[in-house]
N, CA and C atoms as a LAMMPS dump frame, in Angstrom:
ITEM: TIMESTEP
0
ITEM: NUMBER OF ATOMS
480
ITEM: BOX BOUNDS ff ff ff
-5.0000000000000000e+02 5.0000000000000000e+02
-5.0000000000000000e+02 5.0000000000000000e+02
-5.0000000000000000e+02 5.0000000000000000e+02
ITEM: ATOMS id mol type element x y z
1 1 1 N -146.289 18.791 -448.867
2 1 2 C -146.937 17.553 -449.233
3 1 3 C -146.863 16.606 -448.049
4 2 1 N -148.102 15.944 -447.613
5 2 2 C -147.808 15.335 -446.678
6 2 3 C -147.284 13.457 -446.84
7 3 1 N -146.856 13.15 -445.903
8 3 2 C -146.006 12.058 -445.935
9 3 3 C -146.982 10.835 -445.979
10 4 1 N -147.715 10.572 -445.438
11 4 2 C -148.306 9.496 -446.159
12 4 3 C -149.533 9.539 -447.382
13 5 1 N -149.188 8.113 -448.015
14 5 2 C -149.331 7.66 -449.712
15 5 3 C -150.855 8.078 -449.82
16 6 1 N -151.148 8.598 -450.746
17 6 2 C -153.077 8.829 -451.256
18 6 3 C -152.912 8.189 -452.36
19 7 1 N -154.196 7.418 -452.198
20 7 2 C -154.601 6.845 -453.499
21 7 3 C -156.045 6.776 -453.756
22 8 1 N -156.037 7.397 -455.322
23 8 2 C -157.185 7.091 -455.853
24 8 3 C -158.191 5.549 -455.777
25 9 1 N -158.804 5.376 -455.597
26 9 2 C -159.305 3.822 -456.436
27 9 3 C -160.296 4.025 -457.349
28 10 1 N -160.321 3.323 -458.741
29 10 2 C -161.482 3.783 -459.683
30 10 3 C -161.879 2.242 -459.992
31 11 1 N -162.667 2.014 -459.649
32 11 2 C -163.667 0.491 -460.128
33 11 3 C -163.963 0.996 -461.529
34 12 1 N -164.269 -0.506 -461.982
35 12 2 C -165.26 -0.368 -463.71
36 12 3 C -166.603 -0.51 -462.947
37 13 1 N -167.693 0.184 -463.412
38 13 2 C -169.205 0.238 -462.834
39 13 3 C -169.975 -0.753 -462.966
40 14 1 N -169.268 -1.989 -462.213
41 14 2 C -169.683 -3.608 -462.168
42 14 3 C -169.716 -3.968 -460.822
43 15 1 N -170.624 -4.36 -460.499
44 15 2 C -170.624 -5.302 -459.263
45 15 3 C -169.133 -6.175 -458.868
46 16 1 N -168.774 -6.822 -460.016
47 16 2 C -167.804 -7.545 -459.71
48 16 3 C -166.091 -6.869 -459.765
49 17 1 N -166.411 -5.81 -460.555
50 17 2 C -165.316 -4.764 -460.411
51 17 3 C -165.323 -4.101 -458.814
52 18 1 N -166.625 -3.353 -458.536
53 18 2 C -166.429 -2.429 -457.329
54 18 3 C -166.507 -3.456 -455.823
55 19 1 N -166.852 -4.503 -455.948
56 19 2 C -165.963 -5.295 -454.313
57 19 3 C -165.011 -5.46 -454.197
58 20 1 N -164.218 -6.512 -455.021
59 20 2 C -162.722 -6.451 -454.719
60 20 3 C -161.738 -5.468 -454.751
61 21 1 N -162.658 -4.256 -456.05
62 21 2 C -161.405 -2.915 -454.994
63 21 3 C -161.803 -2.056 -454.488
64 22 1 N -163.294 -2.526 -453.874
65 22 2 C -163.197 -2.042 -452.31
66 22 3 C -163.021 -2.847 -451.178
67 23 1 N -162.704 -4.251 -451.585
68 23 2 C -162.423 -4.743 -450.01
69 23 3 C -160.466 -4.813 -450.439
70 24 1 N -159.906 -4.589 -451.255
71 24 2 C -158.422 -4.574 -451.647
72 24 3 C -158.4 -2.714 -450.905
73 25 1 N -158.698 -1.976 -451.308
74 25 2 C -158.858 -0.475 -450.777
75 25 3 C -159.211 -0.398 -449.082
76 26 1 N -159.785 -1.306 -448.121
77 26 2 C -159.568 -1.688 -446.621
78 26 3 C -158.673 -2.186 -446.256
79 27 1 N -157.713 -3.265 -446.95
80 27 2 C -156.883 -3.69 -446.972
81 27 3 C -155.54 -2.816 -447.047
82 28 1 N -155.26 -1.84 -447.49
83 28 2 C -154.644 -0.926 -448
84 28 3 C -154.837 0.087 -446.894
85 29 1 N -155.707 0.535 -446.546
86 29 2 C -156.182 1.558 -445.365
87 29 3 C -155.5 1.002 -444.186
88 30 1 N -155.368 -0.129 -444.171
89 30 2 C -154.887 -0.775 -442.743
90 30 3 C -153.083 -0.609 -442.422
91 31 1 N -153.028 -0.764 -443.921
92 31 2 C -151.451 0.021 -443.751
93 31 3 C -151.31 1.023 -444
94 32 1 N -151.945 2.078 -443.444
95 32 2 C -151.861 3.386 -443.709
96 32 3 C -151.861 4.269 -445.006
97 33 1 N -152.396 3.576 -445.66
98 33 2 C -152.216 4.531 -446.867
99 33 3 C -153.921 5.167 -446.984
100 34 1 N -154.054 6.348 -447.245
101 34 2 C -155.327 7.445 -447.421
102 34 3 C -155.772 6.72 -448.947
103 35 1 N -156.995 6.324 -448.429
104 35 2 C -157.766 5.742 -450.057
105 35 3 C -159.255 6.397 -450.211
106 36 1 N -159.27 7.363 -451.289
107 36 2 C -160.526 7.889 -451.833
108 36 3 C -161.003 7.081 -452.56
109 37 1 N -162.033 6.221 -452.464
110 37 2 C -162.754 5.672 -453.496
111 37 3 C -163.714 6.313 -454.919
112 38 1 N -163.72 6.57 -456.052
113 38 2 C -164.283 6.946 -456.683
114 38 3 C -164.972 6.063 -457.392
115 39 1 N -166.596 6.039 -457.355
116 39 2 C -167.288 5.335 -458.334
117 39 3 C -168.653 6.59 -459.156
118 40 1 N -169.144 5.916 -459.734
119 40 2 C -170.27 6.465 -460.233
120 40 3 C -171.521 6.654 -459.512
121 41 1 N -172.333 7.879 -459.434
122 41 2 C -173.225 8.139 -458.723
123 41 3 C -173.696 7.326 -458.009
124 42 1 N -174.597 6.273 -459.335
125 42 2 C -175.848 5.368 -458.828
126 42 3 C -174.924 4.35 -458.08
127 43 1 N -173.665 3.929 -458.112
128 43 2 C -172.816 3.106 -457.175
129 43 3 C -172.642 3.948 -456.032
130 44 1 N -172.19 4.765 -455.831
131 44 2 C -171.588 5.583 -454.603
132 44 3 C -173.222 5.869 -453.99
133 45 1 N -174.318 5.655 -454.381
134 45 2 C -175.366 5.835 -453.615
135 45 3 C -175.516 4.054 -452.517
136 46 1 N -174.891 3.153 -453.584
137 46 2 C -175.414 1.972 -452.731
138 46 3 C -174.064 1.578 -451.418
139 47 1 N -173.116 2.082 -452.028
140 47 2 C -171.552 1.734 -451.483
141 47 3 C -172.625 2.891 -450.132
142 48 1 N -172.716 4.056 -449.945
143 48 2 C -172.785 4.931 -448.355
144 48 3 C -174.457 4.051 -447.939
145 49 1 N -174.719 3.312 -448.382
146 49 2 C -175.99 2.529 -447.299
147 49 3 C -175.254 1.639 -446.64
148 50 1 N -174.092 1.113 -447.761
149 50 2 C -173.44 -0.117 -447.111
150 50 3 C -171.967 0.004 -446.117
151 51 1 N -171.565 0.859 -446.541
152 51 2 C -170.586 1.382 -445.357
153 51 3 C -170.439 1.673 -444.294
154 52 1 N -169.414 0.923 -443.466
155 52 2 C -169.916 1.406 -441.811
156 52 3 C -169.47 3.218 -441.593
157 53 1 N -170.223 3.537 -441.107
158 53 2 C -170.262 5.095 -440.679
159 53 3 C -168.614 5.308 -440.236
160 54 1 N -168.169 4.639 -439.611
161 54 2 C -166.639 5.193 -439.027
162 54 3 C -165.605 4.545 -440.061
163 55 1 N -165.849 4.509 -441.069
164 55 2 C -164.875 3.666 -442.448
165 55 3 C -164.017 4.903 -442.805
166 56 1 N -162.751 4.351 -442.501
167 56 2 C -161.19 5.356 -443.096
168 56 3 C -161.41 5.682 -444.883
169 57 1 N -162.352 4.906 -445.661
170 57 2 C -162.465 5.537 -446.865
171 57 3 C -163.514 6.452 -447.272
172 58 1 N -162.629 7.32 -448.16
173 58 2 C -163.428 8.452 -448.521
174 58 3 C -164.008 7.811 -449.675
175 59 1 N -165.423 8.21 -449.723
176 59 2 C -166.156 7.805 -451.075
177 59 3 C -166.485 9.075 -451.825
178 60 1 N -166.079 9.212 -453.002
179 60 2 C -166.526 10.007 -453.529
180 60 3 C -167.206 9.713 -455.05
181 61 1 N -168.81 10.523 -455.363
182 61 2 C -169.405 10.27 -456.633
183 61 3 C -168.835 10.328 -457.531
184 62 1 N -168.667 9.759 -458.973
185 62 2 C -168.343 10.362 -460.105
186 62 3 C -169.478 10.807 -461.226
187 63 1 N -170.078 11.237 -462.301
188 63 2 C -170.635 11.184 -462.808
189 63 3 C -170.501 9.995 -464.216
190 64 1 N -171.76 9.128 -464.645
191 64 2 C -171.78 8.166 -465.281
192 64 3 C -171.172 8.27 -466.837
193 65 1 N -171.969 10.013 -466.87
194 65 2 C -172.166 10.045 -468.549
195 65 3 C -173.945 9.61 -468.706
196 66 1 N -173.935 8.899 -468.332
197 66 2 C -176.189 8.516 -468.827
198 66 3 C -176.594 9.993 -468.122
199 67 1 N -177.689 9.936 -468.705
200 67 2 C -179.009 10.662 -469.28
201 67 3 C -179.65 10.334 -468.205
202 68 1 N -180.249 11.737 -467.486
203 68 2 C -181.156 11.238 -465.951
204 68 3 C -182.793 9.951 -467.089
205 69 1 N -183.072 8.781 -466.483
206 69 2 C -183.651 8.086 -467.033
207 69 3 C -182.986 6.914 -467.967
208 70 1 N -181.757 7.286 -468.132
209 70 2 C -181.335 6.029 -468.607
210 70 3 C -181.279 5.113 -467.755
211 71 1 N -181.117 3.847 -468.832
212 71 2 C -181.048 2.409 -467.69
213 71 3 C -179.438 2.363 -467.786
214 72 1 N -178.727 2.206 -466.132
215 72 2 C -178.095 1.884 -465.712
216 72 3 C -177.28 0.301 -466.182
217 73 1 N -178.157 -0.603 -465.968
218 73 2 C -178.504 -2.101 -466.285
219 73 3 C -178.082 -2.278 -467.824
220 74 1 N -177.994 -1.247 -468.704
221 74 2 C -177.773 -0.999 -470.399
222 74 3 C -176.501 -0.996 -469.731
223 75 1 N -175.187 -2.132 -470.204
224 75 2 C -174.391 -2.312 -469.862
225 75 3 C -172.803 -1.564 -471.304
226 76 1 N -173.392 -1.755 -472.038
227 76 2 C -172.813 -1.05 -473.485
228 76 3 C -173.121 0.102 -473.099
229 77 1 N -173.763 0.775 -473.077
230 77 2 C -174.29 2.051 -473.375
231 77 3 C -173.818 2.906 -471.591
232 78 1 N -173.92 2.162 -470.553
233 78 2 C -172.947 2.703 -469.174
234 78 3 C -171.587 2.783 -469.717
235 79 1 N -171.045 1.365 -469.844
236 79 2 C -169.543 1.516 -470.716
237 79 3 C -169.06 2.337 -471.486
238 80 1 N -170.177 2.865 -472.208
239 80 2 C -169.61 3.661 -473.535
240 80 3 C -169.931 5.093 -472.784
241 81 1 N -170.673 5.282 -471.9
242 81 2 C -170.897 6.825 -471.239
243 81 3 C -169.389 7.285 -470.29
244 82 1 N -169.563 6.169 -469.539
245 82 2 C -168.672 6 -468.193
246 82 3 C -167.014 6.397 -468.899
247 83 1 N -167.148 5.932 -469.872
248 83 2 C -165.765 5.868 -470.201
249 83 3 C -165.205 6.93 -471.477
250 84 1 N -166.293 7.36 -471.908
251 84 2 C -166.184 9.113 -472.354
252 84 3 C -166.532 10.402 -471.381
253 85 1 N -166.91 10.244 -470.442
254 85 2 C -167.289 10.971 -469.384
255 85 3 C -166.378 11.436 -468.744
256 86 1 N -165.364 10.195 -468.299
257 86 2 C -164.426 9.54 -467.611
258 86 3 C -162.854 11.06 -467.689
259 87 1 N -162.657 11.24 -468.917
260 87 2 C -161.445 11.559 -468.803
261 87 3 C -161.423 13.199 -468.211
262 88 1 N -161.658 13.931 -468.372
263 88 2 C -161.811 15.715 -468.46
264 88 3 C -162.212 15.502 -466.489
265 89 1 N -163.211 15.053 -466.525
266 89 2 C -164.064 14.826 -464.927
267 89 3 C -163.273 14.498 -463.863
268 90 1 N -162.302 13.406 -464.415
269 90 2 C -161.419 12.627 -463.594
270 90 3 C -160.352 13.609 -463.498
271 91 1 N -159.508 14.117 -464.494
272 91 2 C -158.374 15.383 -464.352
273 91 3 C -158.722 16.506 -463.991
274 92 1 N -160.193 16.754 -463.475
275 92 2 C -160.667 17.877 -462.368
276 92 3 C -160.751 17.236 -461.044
277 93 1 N -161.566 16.06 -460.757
278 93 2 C -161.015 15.774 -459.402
279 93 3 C -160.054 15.392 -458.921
280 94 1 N -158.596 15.076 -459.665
281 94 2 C -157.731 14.671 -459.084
282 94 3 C -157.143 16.561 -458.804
283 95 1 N -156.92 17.372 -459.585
284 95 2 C -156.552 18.691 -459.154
285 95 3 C -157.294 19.156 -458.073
286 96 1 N -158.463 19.112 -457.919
287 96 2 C -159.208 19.484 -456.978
288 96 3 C -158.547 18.936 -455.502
289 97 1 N -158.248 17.796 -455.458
290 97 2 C -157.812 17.001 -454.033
291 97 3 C -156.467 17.152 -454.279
292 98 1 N -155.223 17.875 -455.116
293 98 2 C -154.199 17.911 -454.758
294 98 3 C -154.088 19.88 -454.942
295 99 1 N -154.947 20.224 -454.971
296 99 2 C -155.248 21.9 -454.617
297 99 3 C -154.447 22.395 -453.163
298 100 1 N -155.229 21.401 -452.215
299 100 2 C -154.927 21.078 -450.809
300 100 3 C -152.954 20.737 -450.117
301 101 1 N -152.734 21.921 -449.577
302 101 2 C -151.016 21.907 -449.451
303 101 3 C -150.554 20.247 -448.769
304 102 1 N -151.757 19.733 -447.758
305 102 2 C -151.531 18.476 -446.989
306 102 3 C -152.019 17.159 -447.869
307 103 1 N -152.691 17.317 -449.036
308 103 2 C -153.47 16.2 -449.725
309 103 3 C -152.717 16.602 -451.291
310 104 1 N -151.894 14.886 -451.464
311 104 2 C -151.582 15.174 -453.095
312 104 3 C -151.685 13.889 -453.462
313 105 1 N -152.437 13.531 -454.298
314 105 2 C -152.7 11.976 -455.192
315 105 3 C -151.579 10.978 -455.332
316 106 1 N -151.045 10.529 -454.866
317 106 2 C -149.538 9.709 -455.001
318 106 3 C -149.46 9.015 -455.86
319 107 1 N -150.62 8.03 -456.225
320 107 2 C -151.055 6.596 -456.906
321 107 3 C -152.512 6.55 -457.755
322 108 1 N -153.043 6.736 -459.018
323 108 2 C -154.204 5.503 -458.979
324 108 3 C -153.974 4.292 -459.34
325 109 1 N -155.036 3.755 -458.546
326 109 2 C -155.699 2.058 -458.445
327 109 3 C -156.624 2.47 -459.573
328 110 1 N -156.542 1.612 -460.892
329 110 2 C -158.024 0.692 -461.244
330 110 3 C -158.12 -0.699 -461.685
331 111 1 N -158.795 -1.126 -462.107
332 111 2 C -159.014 -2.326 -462.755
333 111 3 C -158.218 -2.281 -463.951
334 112 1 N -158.421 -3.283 -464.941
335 112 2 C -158.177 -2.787 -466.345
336 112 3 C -158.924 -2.536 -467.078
337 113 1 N -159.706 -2.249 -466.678
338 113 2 C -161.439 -1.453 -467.617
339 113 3 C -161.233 -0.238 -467.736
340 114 1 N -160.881 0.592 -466.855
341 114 2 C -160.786 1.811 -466.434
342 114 3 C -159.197 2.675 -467.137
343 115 1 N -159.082 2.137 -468.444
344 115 2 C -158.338 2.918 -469.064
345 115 3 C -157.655 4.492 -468.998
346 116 1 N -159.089 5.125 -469.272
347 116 2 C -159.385 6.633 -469.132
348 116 3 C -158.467 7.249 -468.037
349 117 1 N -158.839 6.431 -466.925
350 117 2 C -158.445 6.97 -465.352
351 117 3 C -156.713 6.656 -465.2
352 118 1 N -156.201 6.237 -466.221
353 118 2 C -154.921 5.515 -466.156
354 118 3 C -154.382 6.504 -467.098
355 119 1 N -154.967 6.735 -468.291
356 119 2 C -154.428 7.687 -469.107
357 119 3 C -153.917 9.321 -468.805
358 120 1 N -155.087 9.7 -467.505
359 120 2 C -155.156 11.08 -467.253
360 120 3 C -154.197 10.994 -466.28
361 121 1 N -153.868 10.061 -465.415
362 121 2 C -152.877 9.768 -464.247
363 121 3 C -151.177 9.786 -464.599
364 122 1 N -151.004 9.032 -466.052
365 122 2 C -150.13 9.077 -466.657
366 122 3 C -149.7 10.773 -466.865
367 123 1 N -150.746 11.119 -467.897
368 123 2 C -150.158 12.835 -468.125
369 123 3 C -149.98 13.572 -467.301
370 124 1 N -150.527 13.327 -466.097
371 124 2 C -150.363 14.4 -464.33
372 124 3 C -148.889 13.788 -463.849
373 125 1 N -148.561 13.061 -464.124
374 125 2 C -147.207 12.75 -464.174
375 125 3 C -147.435 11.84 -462.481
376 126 1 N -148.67 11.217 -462.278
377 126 2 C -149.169 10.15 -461.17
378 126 3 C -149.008 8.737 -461.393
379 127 1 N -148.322 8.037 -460.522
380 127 2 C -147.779 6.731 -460.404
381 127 3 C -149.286 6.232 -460.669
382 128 1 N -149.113 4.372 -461.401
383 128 2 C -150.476 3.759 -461.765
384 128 3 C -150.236 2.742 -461.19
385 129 1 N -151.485 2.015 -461.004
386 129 2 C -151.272 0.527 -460.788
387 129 3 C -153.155 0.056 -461.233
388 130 1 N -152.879 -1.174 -461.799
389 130 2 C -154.032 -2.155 -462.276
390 130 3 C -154.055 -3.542 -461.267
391 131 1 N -155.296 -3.634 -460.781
392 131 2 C -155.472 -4.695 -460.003
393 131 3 C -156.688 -4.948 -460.786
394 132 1 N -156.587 -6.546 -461.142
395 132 2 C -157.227 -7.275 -461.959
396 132 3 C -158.444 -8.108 -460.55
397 133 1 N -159.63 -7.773 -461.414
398 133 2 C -160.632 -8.329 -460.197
399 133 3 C -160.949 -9.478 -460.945
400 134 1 N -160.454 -10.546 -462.165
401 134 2 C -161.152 -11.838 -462.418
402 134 3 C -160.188 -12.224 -461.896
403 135 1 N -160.679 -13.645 -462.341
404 135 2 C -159.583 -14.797 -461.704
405 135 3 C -158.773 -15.042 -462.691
406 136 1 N -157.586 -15.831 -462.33
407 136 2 C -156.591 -16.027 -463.418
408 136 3 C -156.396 -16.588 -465.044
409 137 1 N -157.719 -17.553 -464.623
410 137 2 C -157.84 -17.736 -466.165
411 137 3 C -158.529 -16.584 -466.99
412 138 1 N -159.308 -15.887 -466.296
413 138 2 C -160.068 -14.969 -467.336
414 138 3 C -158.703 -13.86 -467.781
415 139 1 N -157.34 -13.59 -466.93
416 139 2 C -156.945 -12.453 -467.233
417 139 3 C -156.033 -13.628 -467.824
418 140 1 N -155.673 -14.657 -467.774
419 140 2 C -154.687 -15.543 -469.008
420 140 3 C -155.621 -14.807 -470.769
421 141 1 N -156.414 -15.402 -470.505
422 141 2 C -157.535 -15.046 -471.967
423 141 3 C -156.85 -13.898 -472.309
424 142 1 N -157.365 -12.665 -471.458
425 142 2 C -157.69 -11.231 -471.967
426 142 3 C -156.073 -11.045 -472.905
427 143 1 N -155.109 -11.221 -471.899
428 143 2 C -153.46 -11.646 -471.845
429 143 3 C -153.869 -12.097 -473.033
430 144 1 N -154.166 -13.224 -474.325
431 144 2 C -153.398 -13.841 -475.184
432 144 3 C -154.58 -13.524 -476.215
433 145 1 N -155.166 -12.739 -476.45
434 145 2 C -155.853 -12.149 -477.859
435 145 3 C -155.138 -11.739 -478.305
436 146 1 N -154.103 -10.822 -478.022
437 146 2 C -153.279 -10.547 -479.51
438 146 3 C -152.504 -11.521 -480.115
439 147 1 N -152.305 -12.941 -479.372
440 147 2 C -151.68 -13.791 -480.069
441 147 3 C -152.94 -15.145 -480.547
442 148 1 N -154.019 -14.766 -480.158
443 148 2 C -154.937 -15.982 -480.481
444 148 3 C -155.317 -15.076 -481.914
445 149 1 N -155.46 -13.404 -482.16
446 149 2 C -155.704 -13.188 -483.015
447 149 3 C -154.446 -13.1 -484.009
448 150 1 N -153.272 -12.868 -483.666
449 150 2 C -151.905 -13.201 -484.755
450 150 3 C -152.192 -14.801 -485.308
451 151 1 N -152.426 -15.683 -484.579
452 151 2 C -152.551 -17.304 -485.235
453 151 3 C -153.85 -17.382 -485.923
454 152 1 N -154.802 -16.092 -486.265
455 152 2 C -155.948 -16.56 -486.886
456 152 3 C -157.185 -17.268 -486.25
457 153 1 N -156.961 -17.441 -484.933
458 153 2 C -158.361 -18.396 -484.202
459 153 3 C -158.735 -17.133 -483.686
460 154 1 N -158.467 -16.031 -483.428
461 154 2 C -160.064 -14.675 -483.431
462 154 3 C -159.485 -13.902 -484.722
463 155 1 N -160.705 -13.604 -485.29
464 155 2 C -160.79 -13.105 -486.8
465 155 3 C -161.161 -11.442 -486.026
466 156 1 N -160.505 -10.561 -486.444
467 156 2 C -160.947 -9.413 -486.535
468 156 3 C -161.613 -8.62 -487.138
469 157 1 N -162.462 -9.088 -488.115
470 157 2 C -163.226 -8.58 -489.011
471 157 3 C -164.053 -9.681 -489.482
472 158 1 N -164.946 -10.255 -488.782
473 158 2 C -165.995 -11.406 -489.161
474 158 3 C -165.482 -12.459 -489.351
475 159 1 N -166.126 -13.328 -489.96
476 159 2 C -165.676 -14.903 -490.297
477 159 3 C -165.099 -14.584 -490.995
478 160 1 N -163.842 -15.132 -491.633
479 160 2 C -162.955 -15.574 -492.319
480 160 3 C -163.053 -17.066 -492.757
């Protein structure tokens, strides 16, 4: 196994998900750590126009889950593909890149969207980490639904 750290990175298939952990994933490259980026096709097509040709990260496609002809832009319906797609796909490419005697997955990176990719990392017995791409108040929010819904101000089942 070789000595320096590999890490996955898995964005949620958002604009505002896949910059900050890809400019947090350059950041990371600079201290030596090996970062494969994984996004979804129709992303990993716009990420290699925009990448400089001599970039230390590996990009690699994932598949969405949509239907050649679906709309992308159908943001429920990416979510709900991306993230049943997500698990079986993801625990083949991580075996696939630790197949290799010099390449073994150390870490994944995702957001906290990216559940799936955290779950399969867990059972491979692979260190996790979540880097939150809103800003602090939005992850205060996300943080206190189970207690805005324990006090009754979000109803879990319609108006009340």
């Amino acid at each position: 196994m070789g000595s320096q750290p590999y890490v996955l990175v898995v964005p949620f298939p958002a604009q505002g998900h896949v910059a900050p952990l890809m400019k947090f994933s350059h950041q990371i490259v600079d201290h030596g750590i090996k970062v494969t980026f994984v996004s979804p096709e129709f992303i990993h097509e716009r990420l290699t126009t925009t990448m400089p040709m001599k970039s230390s990260i590996r990009l690699v496609p994932f598949p969405d889950g949509l239907e050649p002809g679906d709309d992308q832009n159908d943001t429920i319906k990416l979510t709900n593909s991306f993230l049943e797609a997500m698990p079986g796909q993801f625990k083949d490419l991580i075996e696939k890149i630790n197949e290799s005697d010099d390449e073994r997955i150390s870490c994944v990176i995702t957001d906290g969207m990216v559940v799936p990719a955290l779950e399969v990392a867990e059972k491979m017995g692979i260190k996790r980490a979540v880097l939150c791409p809103a800003g602090p108040a939005t992850l205060a929010i996300v943080l206190s639904i189970p207690k805005l819904i324990q006090d009754g101000i979000i109803y879990t089942q319609g108006n009340n």
